[in-house]
C-alpha positions as CSV (number, residue, x, y, z in Angstrom):
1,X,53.9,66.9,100.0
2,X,55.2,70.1,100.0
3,X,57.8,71.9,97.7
4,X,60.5,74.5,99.0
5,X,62.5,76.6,97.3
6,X,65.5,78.3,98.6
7,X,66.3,81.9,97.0
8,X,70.2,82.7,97.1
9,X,70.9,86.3,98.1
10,X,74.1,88.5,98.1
11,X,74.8,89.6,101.6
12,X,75.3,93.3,100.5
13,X,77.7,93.4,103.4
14,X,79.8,91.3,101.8
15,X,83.1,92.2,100.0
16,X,83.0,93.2,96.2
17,X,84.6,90.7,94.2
18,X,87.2,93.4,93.1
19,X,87.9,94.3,97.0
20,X,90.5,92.2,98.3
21,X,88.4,92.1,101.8
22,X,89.2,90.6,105.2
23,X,89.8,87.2,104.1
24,X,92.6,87.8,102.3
25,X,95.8,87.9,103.7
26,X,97.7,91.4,102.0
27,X,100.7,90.5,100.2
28,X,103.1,93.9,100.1
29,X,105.0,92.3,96.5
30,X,101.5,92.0,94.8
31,X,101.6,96.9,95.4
32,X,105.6,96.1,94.6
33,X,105.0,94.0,91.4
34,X,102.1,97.1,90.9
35,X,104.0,100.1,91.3
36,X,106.9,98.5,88.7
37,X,104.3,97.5,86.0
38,X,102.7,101.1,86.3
39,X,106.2,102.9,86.7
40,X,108.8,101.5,84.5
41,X,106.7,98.8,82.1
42,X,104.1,101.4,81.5
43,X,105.6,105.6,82.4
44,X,102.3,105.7,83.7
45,X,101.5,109.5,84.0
46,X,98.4,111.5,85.5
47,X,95.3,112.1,82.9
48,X,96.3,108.7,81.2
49,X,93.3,106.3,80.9
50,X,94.8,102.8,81.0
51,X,93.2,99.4,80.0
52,X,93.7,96.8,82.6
53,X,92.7,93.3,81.1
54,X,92.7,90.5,83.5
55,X,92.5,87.1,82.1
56,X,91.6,84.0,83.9
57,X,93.1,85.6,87.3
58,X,92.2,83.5,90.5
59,X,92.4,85.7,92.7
60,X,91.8,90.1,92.0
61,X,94.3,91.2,94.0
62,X,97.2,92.3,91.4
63,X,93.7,94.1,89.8
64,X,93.3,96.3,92.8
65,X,96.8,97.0,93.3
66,X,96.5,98.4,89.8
67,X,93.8,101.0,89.7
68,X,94.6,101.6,93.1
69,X,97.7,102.7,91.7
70,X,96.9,104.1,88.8
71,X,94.2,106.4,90.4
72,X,97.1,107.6,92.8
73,X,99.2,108.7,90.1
74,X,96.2,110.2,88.4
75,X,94.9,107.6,85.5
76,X,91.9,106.4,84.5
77,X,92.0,102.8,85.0
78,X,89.7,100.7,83.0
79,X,89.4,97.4,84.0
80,X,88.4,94.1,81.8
81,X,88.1,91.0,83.5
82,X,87.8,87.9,81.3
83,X,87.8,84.2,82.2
């Protein structure tokens, strides 16, 4: 008898875990609920390094809304993801 063994590779055309990617479907209040945290919760302003801690989040796409937005205006955005 033989033995195989299968090795498990990451297709490196595959999405990034922090990219929302094509199998996604974009939700436009996930850049609204974005823009509001960065804005108004925050007075996010350009040179600013900002922490962005992401806690048992299912999916990553409020993440990238966030340093998407905070490298617009300028930031730094740090990000911290923790499950």
């Amino acid at each position: 008898m033989s033995r195989r063994t299968a090795s498990i590779r990451r297709d490196s055309r595959a999405p990034s875990p922090l990219s929302p990617g094509p199998s996604l479907m974009h939700d436009p209040r996930i850049d609204k609920l974005a823009d509001v945290l960065l804005d108004h919760s925050c007075e996010l302003q350009a040179g600013e390094t900002i922490l962005i801690e992401a806690i048992d989040l299912p999916e990553p796409q409020l993440v990238v809304a966030l340093v998407n937005g905070a490298a617009k205006r300028g930031a730094i955005p740090l990000v911290e993801m923790k499950s």
